[in-house]
Each structure stands twice: as C-alpha cells, then as structure tokens.
C-alpha positions as CSV (number, residue, x, y, z in Angstrom):
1,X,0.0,0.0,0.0
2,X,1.4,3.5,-0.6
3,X,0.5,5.8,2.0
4,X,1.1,9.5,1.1
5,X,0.7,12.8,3.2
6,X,-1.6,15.4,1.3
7,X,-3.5,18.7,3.1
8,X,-6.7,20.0,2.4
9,X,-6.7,21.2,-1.1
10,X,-4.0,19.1,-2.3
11,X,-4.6,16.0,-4.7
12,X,-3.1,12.9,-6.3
13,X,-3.2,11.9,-9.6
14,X,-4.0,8.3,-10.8
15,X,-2.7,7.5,-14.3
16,X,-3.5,10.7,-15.8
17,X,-7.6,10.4,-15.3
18,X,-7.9,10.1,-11.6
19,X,-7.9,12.7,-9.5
20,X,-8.6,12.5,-5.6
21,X,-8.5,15.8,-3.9
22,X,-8.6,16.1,0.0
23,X,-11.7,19.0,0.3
24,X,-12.0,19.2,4.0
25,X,-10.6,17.5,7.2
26,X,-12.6,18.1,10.5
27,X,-11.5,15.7,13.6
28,X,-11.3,12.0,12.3
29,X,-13.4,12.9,9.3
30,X,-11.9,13.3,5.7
31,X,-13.7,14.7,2.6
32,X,-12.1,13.2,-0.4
33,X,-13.6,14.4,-4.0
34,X,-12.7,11.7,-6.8
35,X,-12.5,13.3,-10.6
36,X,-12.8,10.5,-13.0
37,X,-13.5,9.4,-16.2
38,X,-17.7,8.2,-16.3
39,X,-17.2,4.8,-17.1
40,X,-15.2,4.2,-14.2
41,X,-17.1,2.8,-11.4
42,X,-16.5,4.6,-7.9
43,X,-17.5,3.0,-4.6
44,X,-17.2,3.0,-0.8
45,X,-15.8,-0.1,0.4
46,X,-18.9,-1.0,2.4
47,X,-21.0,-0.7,-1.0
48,X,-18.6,-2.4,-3.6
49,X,-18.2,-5.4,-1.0
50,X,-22.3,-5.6,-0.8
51,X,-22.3,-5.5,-4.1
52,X,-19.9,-8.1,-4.6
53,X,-21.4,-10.5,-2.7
54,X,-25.1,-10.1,-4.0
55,X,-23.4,-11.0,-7.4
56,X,-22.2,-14.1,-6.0
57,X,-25.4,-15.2,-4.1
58,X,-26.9,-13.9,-7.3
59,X,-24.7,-16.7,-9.5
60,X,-24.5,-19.4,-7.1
61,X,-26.8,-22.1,-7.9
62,X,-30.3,-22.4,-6.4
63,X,-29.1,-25.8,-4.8
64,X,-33.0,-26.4,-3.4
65,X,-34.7,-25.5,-6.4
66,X,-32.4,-27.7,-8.3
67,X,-32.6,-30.5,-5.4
68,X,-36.8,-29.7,-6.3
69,X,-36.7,-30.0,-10.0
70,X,-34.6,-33.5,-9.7
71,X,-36.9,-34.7,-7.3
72,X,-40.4,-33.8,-9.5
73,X,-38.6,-35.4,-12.8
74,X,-37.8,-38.4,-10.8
75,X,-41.0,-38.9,-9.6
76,X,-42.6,-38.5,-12.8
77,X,-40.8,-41.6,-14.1
C-alpha cells in the first residue's frame, strides 16, 4: 500500500484520469472528491463489497430449487 501525506486542497493523480482531492478535514473525518472518467465505477468499500457478494449469491446455484426440480422429474418416471 502507498500511504502518502496530502492537506486540504492538495490531490493525487491516478494515471492521468484520476484525480482525488482532499476537500476538508474536521476531527477523524476526511472529505475526499474523486474526478474520474464516467465509465469508471467509484465506490465505498462498504457498498462495492455488498455489491460483490449479491453477485455471487446472485450466480450461485439455487441448490433447493435444483434438489426440487430432480426430485419432480424423478417422480414423474
């Protein structure tokens, strides 16, 4: 991880299209603006991780429908 030291108004520059500027610091609370191209997809931590996981409940298979649908073509026999 880099860690770097920047004050309010000062920014850092991500390959050329990022830009995070430090907008306000009050106590333990940082503002941080983000400038960035549109198709690039900017999210807390919290969020992006919720996210991630919906899409994997999301893809996973639905093991008791399946177990269902084997059972009522089975019986059907």
């Amino acid at each position: 991880m880099l860690v770097l030291t920047r004050k309010k108004g000062e920014s850092i520059i991500i390959q050329d299209q990022i830009e995070v500027t430090i907008l306000s610091v009050e106590g333990d609370t940082i503002k941080v603006g983000i400038s960035a191209p549109k198709h690039v997809d900017i999210f807390r931590k919290e969020v992006y991780l919720s996210i991630k996981e919906s899409n994997k409940e999301s893809a996973a298979p639905a093991t008791d429908d399946l177990n269902a649908l084997l059972e009522r073509l089975r019986s059907e026999k």
